[in-house]
C-alpha positions as CSV (number, residue, x, y, z in Angstrom):
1,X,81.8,129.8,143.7
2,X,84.8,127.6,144.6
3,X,86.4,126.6,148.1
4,X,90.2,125.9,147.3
5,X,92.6,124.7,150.2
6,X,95.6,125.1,149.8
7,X,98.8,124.4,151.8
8,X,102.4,126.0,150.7
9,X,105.6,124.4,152.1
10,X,109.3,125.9,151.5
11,X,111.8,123.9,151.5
12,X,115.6,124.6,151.4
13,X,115.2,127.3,153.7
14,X,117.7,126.1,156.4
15,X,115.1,126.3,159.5
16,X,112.0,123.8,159.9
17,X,110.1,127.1,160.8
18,X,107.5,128.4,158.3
19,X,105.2,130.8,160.2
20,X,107.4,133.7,158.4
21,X,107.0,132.6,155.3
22,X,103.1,131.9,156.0
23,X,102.6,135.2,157.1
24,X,103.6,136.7,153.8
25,X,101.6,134.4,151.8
26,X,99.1,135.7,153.5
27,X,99.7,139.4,152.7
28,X,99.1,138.3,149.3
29,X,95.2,137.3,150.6
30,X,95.2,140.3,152.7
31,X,96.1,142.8,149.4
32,X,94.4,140.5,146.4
33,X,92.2,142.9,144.0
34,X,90.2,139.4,143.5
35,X,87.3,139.0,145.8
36,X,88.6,136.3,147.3
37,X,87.4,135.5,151.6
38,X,90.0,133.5,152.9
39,X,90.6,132.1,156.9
40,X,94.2,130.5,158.0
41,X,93.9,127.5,159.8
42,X,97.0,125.4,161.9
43,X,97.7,123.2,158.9
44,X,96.2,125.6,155.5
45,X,94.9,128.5,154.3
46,X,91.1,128.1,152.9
47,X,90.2,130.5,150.3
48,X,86.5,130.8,148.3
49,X,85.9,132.5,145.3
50,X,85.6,132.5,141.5
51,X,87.9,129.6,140.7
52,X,89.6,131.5,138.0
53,X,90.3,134.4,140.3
54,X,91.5,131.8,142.7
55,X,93.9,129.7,141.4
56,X,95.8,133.2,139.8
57,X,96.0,134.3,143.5
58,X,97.3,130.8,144.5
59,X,99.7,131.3,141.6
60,X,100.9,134.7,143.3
61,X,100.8,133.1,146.6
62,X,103.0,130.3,145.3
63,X,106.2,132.8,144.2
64,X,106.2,134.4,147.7
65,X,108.5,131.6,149.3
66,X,110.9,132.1,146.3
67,X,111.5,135.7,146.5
68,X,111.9,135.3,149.9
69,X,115.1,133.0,149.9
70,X,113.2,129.7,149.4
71,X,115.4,126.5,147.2
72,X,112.3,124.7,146.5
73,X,108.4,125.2,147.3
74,X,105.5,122.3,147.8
75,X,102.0,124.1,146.9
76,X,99.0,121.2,147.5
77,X,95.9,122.7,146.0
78,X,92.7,121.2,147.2
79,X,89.8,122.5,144.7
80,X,85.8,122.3,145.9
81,X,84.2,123.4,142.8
82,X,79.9,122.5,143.1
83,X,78.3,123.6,140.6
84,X,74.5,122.2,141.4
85,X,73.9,125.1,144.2
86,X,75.5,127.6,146.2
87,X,78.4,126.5,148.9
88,X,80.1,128.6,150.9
89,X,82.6,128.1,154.1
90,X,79.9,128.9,156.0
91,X,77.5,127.4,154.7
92,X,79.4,124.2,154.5
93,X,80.2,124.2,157.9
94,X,76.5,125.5,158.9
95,X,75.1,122.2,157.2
96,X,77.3,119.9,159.9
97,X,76.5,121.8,163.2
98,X,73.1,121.5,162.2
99,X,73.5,117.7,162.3
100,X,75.2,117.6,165.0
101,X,72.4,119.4,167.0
């Protein structure tokens, strides 16, 4: 189980507003055959799966800017692969309220 962030950025597009083109990368979550979870924050989109399954639905993700009019798109992938137990969102964000109790 992976956690990948990852942030896409169009550029070219003529406005310095992206929510349009965030909300149909996010269809792409919404309708992926992967069994991917996924929450949208301000700044990304956090997604946790199989990595494999992953990074071909960030690949997907990726063209959406272009076939909607995008020049130019900036994908930043942020990949957190552990591999000596189970992590989850949750459960990484579990382990810091707990501390902070």
């Amino acid at each position: 189980m992976a956690i990948v962030e990852v942030t896409i950025v169009p550029l070219g597009t003529g406005s310095p507003s992206v929510s349009h083109y965030v909300a149909e990368v996010h269809k792409v979550l919404e309708q992926a055959e992967e069994a991917v979870k996924f929450q949208l924050t301000p700044m990304s989109t956090i997604i946790e799966g199989e990595l494999d399954e992953l990074l071909t639905v960030v690949r997907r993700m990726h063209e959406v800017p272009f076939m909607k009019g995008a020049a130019r798109v900036n994908t930043t992938i942020r990949i957190d692969d552990r591999r000596d137990k189970a992590a989850t969102m949750e459960s990484k964000l579990k382990s810091v309220r707990d501390k902070l109790e």
